[in-house]
ZADO-1210 file (C-alpha; in nm, 4 decimals, padded with zeros to 6 digits):
<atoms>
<atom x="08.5327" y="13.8203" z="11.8244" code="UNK" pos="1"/>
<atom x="08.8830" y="13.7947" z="11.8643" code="UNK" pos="2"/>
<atom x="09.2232" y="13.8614" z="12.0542" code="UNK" pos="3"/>
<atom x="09.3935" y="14.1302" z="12.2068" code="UNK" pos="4"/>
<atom x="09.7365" y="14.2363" z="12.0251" code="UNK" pos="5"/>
<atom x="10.0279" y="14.1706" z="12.3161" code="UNK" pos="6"/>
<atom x="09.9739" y="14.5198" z="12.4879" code="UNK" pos="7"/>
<atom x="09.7443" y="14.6936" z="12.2702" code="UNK" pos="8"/>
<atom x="09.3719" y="14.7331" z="12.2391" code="UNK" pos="9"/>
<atom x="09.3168" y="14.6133" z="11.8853" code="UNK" pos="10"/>
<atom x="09.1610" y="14.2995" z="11.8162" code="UNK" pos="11"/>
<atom x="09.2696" y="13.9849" z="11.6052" code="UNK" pos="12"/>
<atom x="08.9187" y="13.9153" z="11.4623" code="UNK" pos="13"/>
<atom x="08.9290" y="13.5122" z="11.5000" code="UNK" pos="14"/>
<atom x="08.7065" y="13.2681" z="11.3351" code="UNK" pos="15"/>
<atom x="08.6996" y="12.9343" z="11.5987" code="UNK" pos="16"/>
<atom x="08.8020" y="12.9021" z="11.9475" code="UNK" pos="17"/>
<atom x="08.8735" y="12.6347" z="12.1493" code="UNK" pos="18"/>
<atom x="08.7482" y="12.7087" z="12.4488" code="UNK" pos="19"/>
<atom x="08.4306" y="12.8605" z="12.3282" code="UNK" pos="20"/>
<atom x="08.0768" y="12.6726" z="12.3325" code="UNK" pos="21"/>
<atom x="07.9690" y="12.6131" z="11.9788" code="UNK" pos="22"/>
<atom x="07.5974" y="12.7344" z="12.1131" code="UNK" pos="23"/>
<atom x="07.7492" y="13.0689" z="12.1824" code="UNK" pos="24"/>
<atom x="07.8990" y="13.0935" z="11.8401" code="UNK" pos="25"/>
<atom x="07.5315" y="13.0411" z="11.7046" code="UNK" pos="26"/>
<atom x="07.3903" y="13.3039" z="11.8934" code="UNK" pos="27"/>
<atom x="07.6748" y="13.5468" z="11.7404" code="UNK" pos="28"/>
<atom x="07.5733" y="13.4393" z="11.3849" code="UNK" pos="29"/>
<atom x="07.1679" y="13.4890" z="11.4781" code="UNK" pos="30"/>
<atom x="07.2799" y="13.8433" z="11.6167" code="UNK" pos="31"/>
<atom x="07.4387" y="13.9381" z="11.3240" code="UNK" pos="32"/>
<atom x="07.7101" y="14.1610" z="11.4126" code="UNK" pos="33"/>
<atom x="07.8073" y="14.2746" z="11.1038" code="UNK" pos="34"/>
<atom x="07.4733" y="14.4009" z="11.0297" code="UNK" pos="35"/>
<atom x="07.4068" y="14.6103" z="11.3883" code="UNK" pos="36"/>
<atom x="07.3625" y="14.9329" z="11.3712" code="UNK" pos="37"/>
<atom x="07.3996" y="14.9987" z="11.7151" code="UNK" pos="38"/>
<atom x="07.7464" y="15.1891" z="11.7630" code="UNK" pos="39"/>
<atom x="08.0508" y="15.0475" z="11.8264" code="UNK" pos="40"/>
<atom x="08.3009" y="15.1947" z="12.0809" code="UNK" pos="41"/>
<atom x="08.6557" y="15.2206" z="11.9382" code="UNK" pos="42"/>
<atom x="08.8678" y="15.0783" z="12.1715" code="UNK" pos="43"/>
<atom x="09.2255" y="15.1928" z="11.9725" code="UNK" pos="44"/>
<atom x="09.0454" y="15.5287" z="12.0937" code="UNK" pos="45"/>
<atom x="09.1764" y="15.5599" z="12.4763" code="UNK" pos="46"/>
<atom x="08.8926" y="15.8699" z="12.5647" code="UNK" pos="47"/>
<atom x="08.5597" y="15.7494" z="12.7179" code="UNK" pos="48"/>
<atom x="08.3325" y="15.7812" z="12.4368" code="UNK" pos="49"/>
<atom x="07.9179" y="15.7542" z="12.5042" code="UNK" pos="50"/>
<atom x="07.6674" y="15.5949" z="12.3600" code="UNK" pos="51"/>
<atom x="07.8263" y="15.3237" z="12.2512" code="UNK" pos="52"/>
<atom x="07.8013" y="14.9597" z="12.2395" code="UNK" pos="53"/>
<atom x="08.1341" y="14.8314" z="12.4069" code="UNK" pos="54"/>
<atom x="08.1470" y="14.4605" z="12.5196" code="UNK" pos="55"/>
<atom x="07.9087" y="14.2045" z="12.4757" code="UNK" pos="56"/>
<atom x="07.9496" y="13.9378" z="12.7437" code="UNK" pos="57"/>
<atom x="07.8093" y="13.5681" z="12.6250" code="UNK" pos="58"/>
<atom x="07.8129" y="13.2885" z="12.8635" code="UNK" pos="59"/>
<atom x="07.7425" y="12.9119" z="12.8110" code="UNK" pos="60"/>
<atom x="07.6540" y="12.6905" z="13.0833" code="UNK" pos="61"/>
<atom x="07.7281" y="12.3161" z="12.8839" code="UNK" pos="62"/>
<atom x="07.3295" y="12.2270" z="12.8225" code="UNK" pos="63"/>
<atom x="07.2904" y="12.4234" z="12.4921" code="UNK" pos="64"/>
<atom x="07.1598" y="12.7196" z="12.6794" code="UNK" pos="65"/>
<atom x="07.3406" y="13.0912" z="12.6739" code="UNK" pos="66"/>
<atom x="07.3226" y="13.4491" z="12.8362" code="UNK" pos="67"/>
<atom x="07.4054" y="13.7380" z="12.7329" code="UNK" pos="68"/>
<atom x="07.5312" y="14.0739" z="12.8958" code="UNK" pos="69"/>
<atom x="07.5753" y="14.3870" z="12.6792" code="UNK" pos="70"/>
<atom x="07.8074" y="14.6369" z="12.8160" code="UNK" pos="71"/>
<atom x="07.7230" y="14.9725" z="12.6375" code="UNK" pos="72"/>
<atom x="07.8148" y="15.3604" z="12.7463" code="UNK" pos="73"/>
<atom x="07.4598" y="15.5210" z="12.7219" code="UNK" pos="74"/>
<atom x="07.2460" y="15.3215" z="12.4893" code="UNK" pos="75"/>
<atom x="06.8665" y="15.2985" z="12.4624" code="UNK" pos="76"/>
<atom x="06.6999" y="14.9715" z="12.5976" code="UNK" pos="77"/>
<atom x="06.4688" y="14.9284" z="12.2868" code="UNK" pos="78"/>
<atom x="06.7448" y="14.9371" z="12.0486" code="UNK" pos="79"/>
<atom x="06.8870" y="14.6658" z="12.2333" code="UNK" pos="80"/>
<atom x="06.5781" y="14.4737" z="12.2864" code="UNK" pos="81"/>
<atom x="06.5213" y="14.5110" z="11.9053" code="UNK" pos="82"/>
<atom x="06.8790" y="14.3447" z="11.8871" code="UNK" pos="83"/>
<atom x="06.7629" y="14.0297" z="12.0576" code="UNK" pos="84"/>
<atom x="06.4258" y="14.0264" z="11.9530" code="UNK" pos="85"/>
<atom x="06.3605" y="13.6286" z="11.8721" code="UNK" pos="86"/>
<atom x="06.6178" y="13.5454" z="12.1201" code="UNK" pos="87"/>
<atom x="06.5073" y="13.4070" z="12.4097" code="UNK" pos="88"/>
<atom x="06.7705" y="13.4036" z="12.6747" code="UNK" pos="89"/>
<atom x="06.8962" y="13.5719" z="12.9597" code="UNK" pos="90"/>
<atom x="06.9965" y="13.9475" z="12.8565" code="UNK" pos="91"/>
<atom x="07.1494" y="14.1948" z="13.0742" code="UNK" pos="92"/>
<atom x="07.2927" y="14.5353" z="13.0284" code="UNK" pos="93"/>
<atom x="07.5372" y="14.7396" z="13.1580" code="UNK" pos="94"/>
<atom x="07.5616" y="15.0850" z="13.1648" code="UNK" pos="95"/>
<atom x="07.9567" y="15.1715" z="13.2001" code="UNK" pos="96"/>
<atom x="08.0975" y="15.4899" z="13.3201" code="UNK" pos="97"/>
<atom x="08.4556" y="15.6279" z="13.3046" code="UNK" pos="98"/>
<atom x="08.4570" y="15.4427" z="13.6718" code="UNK" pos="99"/>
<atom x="08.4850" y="15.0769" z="13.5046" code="UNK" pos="100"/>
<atom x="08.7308" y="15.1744" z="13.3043" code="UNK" pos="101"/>
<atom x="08.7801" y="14.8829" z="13.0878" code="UNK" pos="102"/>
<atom x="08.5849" y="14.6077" z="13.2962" code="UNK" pos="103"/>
<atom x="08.3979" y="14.4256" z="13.0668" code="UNK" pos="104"/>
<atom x="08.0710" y="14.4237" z="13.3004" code="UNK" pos="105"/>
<atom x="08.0582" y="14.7369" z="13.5287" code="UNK" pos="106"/>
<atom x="07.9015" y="14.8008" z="13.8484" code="UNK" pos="107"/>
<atom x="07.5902" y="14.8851" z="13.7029" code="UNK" pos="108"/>
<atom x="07.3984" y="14.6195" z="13.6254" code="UNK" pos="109"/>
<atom x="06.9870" y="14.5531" z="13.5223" code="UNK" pos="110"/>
<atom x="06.7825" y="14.2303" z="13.3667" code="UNK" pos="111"/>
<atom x="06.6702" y="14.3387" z="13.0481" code="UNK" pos="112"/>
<atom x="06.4881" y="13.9968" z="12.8858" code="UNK" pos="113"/>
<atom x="06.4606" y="13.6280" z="12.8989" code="UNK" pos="114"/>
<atom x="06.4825" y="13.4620" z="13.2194" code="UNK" pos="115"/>
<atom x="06.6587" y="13.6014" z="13.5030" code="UNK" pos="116"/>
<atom x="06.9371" y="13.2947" z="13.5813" code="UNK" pos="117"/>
<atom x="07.1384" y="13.0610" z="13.4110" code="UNK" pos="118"/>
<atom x="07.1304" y="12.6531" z="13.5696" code="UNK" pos="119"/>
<atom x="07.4979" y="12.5677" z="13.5166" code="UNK" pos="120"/>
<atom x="07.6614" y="12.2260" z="13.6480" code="UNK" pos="121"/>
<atom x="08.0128" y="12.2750" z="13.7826" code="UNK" pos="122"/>
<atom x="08.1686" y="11.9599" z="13.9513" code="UNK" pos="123"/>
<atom x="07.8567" y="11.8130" z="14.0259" code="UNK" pos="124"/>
<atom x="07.6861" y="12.0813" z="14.1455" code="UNK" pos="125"/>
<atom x="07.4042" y="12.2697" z="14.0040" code="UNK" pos="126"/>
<atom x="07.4448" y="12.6811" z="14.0329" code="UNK" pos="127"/>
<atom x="07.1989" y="12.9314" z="13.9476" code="UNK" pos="128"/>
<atom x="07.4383" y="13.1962" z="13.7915" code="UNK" pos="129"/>
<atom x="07.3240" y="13.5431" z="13.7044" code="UNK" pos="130"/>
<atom x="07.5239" y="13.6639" z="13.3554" code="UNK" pos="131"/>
<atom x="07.6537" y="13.9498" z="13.5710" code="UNK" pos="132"/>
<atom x="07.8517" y="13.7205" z="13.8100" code="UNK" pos="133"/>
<atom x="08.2215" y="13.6171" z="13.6933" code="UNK" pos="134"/>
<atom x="08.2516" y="13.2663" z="13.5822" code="UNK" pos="135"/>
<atom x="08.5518" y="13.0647" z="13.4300" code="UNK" pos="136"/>
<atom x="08.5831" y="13.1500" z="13.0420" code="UNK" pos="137"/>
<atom x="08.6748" y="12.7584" z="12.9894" code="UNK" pos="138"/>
<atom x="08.3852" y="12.5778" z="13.1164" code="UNK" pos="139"/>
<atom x="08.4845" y="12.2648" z="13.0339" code="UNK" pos="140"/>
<atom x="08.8099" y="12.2423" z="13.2223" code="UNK" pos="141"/>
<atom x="08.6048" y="12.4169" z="13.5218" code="UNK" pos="142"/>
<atom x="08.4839" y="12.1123" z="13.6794" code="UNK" pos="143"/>
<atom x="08.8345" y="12.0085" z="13.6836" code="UNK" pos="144"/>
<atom x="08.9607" y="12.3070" z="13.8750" code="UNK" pos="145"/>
<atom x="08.6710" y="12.2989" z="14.1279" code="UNK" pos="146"/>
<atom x="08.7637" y="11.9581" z="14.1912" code="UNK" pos="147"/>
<atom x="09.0970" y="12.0343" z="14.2272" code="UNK" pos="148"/>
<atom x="09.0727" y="12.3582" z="14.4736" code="UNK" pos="149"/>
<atom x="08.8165" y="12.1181" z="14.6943" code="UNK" pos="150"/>
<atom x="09.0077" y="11.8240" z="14.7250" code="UNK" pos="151"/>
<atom x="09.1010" y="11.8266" z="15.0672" code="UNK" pos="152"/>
<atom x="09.3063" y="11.5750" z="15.2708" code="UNK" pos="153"/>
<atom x="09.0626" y="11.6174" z="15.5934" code="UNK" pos="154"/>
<atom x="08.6790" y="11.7213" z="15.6679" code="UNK" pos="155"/>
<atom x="08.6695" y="11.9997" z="15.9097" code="UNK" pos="156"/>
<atom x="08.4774" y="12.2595" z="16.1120" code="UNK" pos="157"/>
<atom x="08.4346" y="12.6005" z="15.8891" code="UNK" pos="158"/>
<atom x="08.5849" y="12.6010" z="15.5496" code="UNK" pos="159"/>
<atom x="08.6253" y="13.0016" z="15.4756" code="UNK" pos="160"/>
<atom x="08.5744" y="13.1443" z="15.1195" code="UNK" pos="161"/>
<atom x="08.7315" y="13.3858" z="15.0856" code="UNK" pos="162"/>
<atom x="08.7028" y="13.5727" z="14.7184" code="UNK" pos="163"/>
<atom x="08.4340" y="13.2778" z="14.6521" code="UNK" pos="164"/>
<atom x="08.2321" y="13.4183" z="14.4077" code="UNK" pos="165"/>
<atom x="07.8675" y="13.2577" z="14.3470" code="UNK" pos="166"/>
<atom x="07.9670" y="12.9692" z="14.5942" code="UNK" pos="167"/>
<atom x="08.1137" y="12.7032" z="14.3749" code="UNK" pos="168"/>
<atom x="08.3889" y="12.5725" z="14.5561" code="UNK" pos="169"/>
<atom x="08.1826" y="12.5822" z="14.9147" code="UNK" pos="170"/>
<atom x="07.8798" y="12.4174" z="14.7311" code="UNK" pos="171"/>
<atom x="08.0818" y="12.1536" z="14.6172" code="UNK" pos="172"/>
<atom x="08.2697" y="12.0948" z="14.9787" code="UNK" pos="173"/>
<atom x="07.9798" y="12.1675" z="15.1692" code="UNK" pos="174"/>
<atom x="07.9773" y="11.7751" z="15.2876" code="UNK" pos="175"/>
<atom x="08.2922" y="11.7858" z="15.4067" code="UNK" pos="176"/>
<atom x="08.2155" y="12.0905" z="15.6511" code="UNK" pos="177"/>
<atom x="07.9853" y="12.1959" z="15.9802" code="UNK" pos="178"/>
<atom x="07.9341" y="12.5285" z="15.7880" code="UNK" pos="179"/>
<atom x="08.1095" y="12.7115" z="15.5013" code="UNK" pos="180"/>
<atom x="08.1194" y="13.0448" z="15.4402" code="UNK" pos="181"/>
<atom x="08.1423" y="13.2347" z="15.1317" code="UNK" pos="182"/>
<atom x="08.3015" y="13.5834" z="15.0746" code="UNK" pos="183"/>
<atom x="08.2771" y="13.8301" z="14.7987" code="UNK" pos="184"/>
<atom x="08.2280" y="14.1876" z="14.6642" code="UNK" pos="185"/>
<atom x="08.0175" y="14.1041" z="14.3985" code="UNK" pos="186"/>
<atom x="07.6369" y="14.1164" z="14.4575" code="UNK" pos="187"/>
<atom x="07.4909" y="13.9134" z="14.2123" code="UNK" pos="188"/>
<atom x="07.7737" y="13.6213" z="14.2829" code="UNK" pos="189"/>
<atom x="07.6325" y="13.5907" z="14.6639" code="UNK" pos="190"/>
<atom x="07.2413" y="13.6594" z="14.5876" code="UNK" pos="191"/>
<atom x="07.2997" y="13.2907" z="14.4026" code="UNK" pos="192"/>
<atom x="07.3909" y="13.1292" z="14.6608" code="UNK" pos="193"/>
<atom x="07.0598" y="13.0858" z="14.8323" code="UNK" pos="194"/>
<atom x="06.8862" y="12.9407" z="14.5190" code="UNK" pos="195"/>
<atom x="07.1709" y="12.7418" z="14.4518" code="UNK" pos="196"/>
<atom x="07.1686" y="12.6049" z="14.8061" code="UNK" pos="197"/>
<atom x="06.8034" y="12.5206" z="14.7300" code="UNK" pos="198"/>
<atom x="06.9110" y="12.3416" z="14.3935" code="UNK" pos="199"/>
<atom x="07.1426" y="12.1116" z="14.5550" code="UNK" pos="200"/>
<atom x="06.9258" y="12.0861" z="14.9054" code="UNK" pos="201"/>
<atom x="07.2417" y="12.2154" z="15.1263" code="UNK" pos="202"/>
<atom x="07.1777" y="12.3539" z="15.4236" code="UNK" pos="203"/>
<atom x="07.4937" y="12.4374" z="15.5805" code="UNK" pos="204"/>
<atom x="07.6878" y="12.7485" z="15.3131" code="UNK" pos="205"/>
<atom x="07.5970" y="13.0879" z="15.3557" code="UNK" pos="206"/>
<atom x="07.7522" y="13.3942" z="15.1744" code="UNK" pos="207"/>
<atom x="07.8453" y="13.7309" z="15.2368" code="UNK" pos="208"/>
<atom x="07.8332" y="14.0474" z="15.0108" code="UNK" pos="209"/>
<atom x="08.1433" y="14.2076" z="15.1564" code="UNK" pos="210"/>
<atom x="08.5264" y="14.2869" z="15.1047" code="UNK" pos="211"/>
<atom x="08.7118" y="14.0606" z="15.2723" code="UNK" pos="212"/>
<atom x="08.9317" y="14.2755" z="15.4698" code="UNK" pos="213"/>
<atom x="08.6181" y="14.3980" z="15.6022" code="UNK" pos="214"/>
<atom x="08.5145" y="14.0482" z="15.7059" code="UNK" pos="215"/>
<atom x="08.8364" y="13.9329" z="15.8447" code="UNK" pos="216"/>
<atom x="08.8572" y="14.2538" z="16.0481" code="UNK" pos="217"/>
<atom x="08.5261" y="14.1875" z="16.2010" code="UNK" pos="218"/>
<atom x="08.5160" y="13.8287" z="16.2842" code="UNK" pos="219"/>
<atom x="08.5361" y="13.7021" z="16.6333" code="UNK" pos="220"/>
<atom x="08.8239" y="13.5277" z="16.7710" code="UNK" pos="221"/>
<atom x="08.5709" y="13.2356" z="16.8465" code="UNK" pos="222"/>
<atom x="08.4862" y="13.1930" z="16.4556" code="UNK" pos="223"/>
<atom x="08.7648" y="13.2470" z="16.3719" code="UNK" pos="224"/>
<atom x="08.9199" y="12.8981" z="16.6242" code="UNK" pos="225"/>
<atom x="08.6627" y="12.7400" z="16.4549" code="UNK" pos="226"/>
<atom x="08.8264" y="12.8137" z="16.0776" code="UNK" pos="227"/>
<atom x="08.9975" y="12.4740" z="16.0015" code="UNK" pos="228"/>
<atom x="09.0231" y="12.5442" z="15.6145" code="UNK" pos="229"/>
<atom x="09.0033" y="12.7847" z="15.3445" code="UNK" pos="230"/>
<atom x="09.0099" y="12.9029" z="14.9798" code="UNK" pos="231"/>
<atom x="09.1771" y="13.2058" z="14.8744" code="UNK" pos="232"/>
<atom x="09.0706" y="13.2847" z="14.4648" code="UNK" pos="233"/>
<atom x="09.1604" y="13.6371" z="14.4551" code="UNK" pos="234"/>
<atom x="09.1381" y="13.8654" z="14.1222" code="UNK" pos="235"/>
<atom x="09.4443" y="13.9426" z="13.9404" code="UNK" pos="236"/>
<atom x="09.5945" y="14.1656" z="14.1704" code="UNK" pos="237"/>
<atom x="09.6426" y="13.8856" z="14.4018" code="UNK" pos="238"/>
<atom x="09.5746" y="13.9226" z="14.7715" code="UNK" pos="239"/>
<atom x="09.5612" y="14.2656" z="15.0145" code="UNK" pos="240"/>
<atom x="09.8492" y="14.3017" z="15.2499" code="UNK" pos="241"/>
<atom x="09.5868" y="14.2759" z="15.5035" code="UNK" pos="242"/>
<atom x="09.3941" y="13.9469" z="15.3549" code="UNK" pos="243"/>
<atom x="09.7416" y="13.7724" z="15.2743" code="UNK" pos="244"/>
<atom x="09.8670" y="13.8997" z="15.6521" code="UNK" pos="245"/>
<atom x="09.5891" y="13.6933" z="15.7772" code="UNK" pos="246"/>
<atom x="09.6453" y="13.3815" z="15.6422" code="UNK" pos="247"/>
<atom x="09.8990" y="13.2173" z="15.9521" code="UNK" pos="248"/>
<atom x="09.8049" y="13.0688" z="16.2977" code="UNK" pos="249"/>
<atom x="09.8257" y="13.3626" z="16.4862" code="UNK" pos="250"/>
<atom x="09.4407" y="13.4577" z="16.3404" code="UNK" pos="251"/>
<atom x="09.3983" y="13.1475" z="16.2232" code="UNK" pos="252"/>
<atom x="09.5359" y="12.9013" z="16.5393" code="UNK" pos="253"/>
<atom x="09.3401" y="12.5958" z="16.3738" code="UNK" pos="254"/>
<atom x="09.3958" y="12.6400" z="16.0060" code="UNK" pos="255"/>
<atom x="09.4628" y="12.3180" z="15.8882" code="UNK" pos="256"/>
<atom x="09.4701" y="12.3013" z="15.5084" code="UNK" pos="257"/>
<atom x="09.4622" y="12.6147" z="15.2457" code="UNK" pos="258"/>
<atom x="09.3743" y="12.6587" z="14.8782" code="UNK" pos="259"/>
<atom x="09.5039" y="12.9190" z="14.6311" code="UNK" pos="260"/>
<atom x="09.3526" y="12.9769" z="14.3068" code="UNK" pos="261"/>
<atom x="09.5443" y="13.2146" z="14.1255" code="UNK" pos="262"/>
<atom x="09.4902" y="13.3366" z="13.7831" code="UNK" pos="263"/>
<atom x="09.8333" y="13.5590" z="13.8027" code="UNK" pos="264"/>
<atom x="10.1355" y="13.3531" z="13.8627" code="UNK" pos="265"/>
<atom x="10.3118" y="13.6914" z="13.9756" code="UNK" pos="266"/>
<atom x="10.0966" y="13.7665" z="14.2627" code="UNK" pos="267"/>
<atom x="10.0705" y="13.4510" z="14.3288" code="UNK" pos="268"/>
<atom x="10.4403" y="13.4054" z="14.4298" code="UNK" pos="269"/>
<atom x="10.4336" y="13.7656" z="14.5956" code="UNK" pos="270"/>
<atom x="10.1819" y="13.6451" z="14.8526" code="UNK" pos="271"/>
<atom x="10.3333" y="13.2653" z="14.8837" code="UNK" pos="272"/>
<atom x="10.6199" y="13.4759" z="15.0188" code="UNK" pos="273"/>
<atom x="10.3979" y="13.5910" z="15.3518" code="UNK" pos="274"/>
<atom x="10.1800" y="13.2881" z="15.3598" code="UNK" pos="275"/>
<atom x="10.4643" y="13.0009" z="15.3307" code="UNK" pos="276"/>
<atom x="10.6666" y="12.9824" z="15.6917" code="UNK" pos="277"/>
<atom x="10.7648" y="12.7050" z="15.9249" code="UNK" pos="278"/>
<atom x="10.4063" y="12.6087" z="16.0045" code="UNK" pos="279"/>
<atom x="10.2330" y="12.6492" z="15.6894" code="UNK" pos="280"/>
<atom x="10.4330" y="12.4954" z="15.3776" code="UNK" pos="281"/>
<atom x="10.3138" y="12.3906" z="14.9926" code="UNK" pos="282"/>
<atom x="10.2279" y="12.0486" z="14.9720" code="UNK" pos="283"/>
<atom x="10.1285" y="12.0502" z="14.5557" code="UNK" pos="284"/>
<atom x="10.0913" y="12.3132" z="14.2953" code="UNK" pos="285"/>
<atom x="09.8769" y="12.2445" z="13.9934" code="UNK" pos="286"/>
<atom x="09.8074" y="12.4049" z="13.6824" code="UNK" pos="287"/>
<atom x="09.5397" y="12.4710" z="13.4378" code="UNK" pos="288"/>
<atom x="09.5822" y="12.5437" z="13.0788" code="UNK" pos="289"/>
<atom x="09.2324" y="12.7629" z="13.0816" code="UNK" pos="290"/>
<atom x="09.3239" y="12.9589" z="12.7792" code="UNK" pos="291"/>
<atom x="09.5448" y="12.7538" z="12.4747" code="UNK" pos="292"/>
<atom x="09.8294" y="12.9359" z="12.3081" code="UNK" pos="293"/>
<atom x="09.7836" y="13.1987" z="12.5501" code="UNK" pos="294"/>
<atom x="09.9933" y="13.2768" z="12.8414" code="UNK" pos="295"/>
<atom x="09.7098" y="13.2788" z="13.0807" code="UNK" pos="296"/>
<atom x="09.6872" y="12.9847" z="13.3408" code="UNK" pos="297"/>
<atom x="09.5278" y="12.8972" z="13.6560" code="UNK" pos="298"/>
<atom x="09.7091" y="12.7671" z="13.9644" code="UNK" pos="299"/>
<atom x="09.6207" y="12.5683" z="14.2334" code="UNK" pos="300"/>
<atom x="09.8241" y="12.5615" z="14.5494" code="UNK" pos="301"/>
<atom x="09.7610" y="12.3625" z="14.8171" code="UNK" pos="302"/>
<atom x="09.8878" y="12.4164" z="15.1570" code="UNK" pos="303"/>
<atom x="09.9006" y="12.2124" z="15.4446" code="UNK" pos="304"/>
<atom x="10.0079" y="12.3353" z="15.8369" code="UNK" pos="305"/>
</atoms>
């Protein structure tokens, strides 16, 4: 476990880490990763090389309790199984191609062992998380940032998620809101919804496995009068032309209040540049140290018309 060198593949092999859960260290040391004889990829090696074991993905959800994902290019399942034999959590693999490039979960994705979900508390709110579905690194400081991306100055009709993952910021606003709707491109984030909306007993989110140009493109000009906030938490690459072009009261006339979580201060400002205008102006910025002595950070912007 370690570090990437600034702009290099090769790992600084580090003993403790802030943000990690001391439970998934255990699980590390009950793996024994020195001792696997599974193969390792080389990742100083920039050629897709099979039948390897590339990434493995732990997650910890703050009550003691991990899952795992194993990212591997072509390995068997009872070599892995064997791996985890005596540890009972939630194991996933995922079988990369030259396609994910280096993703550290790829598109193809299957339950292996253990139970199928992870219950994890976020701000309140209890979420039933498949391994597979992206998830703030820093779990601790993630109840803060929910809070913090939901904290609103009004209730409203529609809050719209767009980029919104397995729900967590409409879950936790879903009081505040006639109906919220949640946006994403990854599967497994939006089949947890539904359980997850069972968890908490809320009736009124529902989620959407779709990009969301294709969404925005689509909507009717009657939902979309009825849109009186939204969340923007876009991957690194920041917004689409198309997404970021969308964000104004011309498509939006009743847009009262919008959220950007950013986890690239660089696209960030590129898209603040079409967003911001003389209706829609930055009323706080916020940041979030999610990864120490790194120059990773979160931002949240909020925006008021």
């Amino acid at each position: 476990m370690g570090l990437y060198f600034h702009n290099s593949r090769e790992v600084i092999d580090i003993k403790d880490c802030l943000v990690e859960a001391s439970e998934i260290r255990q699980v590390i040391k009950m793996l024994g990763l020195k001792k696997l004889k599974l193969p390792f990829y080389n990742h100083l090696n920039p050629s897709f090389q099979k039948n390897r074991a590339k990434f493995l993905v732990l997650r910890a959800n703050g009550r003691g309790e991990v899952a795992a994902v194993l990212s591997h290019t072509g390995l068997d399942k009872e070599h892995i199984l064997a791996w985890f034999e005596g540890i009972n959590i939630p194991l996933y693999e995922s079988h990369l191609t030259p396609r994910d490039e280096n993703a550290p979960i790829g598109e193809h994705t299957s339950h292996l062992a253990g139970p199928e979900k992870l219950i994890t508390e976020i701000a309140g709110i209890k979420h039933s998380i498949p391994p597979t579905a992206f998830f703030q690194a820093n779990y601790l400081l993630s109840h803060d940032l929910v809070h913090a991306a939901t904290a609103f100055n009004s209730p409203g009709d529609i809050l719209l998620d767009l980029y919104g993952g397995f729900g967590a910021y409409s879950l936790k606003s879903a009081k505040n809101f006639k109906h919220a709707i949640v946006i994403d491109g990854n599967k497994s984030a939006i089949l947890a919804i539904p359980q997850s909306i069972r968890l908490n007993k809320i009736q009124n989110v529902v989620g959407f496995n779709t990009y969301c140009e294709d969404y925005l493109a689509k909507i009717s000009p009657e939902k979309r009068a009825r849109v009186t906030h939204c969340i923007v938490n876009p991957p690194r690459g920041g917004l689409s032309k198309y997404v970021a072009n969308s964000l104004n009261l011309n498509f939006l006339p009743n847009l009262r209040e919008l959220t950007y979580v950013s986890c690239n201060p660089e696209t960030l400002a590129r898209d603040l540049r079409i967003i911001v205008n003389e209706n829609i102006k930055i009323h706080s910025i916020q940041l979030f140290d999610m990864f120490p002595h790194t120059d990773h950070v979160e931002t949240v912007v909020k925006l008021r018309v």
